[in-house]
Every structure is written in C-alpha cells, then in structure tokens.
N, C-alpha and C positions, 0 to 999 in steps of 0.2 A: 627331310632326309637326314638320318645322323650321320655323323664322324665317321661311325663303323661300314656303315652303305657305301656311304662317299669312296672310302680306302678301297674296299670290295672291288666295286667297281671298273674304281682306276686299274686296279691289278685285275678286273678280267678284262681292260680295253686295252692292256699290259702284254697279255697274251694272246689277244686275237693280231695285235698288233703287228706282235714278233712271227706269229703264223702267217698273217699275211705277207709280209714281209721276204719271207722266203719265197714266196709267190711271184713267179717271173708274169704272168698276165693274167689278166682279165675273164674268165669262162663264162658261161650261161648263167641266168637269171630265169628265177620263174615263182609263179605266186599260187597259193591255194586254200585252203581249210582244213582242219583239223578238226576234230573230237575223240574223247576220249570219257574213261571210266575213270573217277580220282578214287583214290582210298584214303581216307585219312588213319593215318598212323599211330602218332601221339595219343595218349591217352589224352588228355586235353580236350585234342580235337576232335576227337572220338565222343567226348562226355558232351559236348556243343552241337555237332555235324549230324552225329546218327550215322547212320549208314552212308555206301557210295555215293559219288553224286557224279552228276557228269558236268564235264565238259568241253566248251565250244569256240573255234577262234580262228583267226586268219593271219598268213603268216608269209613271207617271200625268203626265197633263198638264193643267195650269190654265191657261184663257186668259182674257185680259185685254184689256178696252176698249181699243182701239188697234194693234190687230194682234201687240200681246207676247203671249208665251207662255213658259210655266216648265214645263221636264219634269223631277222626280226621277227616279232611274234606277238599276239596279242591274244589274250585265251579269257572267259568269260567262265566261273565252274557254280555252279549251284549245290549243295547236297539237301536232303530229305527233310534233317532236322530234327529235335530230338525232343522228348519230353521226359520231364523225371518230375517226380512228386515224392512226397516228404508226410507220411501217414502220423504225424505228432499227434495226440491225443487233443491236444490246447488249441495248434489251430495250425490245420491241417495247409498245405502250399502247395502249388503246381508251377512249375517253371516250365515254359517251350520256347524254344530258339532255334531258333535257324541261320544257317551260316554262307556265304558269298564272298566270292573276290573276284576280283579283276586284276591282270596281270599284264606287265608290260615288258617285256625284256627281249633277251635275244639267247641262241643256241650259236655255242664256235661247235665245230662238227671236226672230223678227221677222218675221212674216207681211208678204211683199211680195203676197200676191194670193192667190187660192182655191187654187191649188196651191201656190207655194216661197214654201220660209221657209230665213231663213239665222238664223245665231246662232253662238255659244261653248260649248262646253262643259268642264267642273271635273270634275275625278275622283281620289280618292286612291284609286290601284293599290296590292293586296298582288301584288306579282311574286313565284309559287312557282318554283323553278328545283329539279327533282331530277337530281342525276345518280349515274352510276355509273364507276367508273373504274378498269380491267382493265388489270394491268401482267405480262406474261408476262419472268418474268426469266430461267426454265429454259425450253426449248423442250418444250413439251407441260406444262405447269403454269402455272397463273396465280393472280393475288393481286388481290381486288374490294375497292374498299372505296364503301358509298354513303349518300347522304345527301341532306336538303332544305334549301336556302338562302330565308327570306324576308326581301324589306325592302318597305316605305309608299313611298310616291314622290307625285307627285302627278304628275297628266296635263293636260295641257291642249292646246284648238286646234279648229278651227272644222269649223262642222255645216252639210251642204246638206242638203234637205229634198225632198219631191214629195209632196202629195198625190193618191194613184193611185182610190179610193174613198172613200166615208165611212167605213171601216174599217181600211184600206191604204195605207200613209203608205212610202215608200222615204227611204233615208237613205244619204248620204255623210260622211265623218268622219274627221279626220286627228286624232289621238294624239302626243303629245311629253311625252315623260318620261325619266325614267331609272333605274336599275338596279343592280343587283349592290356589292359593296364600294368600285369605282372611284368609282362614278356614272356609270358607260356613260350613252350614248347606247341610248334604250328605245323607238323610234318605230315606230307602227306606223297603219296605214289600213285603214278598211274602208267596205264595200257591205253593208247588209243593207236587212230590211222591218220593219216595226213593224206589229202588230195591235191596233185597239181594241175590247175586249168591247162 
C-alpha cells in the first residue's frame, strides 16, 4: 500500500470517526448482497475493459444514532474485455485482455431521510488485467504470448443511495482510481441493488 492509500484512509477513518462520534448509540445491524452494472469511464479503462461488466458482493451495514451509517463491503466486478488489432502491412497483431478487480473497503453513508443517503466510499482495488498478444509475422503463422498483470490501488468517490423496501436499497457510485505500471487513470461508475437478509 503507498504513502498516498495510507494518508487516504486515515483521513476517511478521520471522518467516519468524527461522524460516529456524534452518535449518542448503537442502532441496527444488518448484512446482504449487492450487484450491479460497472461502467468504466476512463478512456484507459475503456481501451482495456470493453464494455459494462457487472458486479457482485457482500456487504453489512451498522447504523448509528443520527442518521450515520457504516457499510463494509466486498464487491467481485468482471467486465467483457476487449480486443484491438493493429492491420501493419509487416506484421500484423491482436491484443485481448480482459480486466477484473476485487475490492475491499467500506461506504460512511449519511441518512438524509427514510429513503437517500449520500456518503463516500474507500476501497483498495486488486486490478487483474489478462491479456493475450498475437503477432502474425508469416502470413498464415502466428506467435501468442499471455499472461496476468496485478497491482493494489486504491479507489475512492461518492455513494447515492434509495431506499426502494425494507430489503431493497439501489445505489449509485462513482470509483477513481488507477491502474497498470503508468498509474492510468482507472475510473469507472455504476448502478446496482443491495439486498438485506
């Protein structure tokens, strides 16, 4: 984890802190699933991911006197993945990759009323990127080589909220992160639902 995560961090356990804090007691707890539609944003991730992808995870929420609320989280996304080719006269290439994270963090929430709550949300992304890379140097013979790149990042950026039933909560969420050996730009948005058992 760098410097940068590290500091992050502390300053959103900074904030959940001083929110709970104002929190004279203890409320309900409750745990459930979520999925969603991600988008990725970034041109970047865009040139990597391909289209939507979804996804999938489990997550518990503590609430607190005052309208705060604290969800851990852990979300699984996949997207489609992408292919691009490169028509050189000399010797023609295909590259596909496919892209993957896992994410670990947590949402502070702020209940403005019996349905929305707005908040932030922390997540240290492992970005899986696989790809495969076809270089035809003879016409009618080609040479693959492939392999998986991970790196930690962290994510961050803010959470809209609806609660739809006592079980059915929708959610809005934009992601800022970054990526690969540069530090791309790794941004990406989604729509899904959250279910409480």
């Amino acid at each position: 984890m760098s410097r940068l995560s590290a500091r992050l961090i502390a300053g959103f356990a900074g904030i959940v802190s001083a929110g709970l804090g104002a929190a004279d007691r203890l409320g309900a707890e409750a745990f459930g699933a979520q999925a969603a539609l991600v988008f990725p944003v970034s041109s970047q991730l865009r040139l990597t991911a391909g289209s939507p992808g979804l996804s999938l995870g489990l997550h518990g929420t503590w609430t607190f006197a005052g309208g705060h609320e604290l969800r851990p989280r852990v979300d699984l996304a996949t997207f489609p993945g992408r292919n691009q080719t490169t028509s050189a006269p000399v010797t023609p290439q295909s590259l596909d990759t496919r892209v993957r994270t896992l994410a670990l963090g947590a949402d502070y929430l702020y209940r403005l009323d019996d349905r929305w709550a707005v908040g932030v949300g922390v997540q240290e992304l492992r970005w899986s990127v696989a790809s495969t890379n076809r270089v035809s140097p003879v016409p009618g013979s080609s040479v693959s080589a492939s392999g998986t790149a991970h790196w930690w990042r962290l994510g961050l950026g803010p959470v809209l909220t609806c609660r739809l039933s006592r079980h059915l909560e929708a959610e809005v969420r934009t992601t800022f992160s970054r990526y690969g050996q540069e530090n791309q730009p790794a941004n990406a948005a989604s729509c899904g639902l959250l279910w409480r058992f």
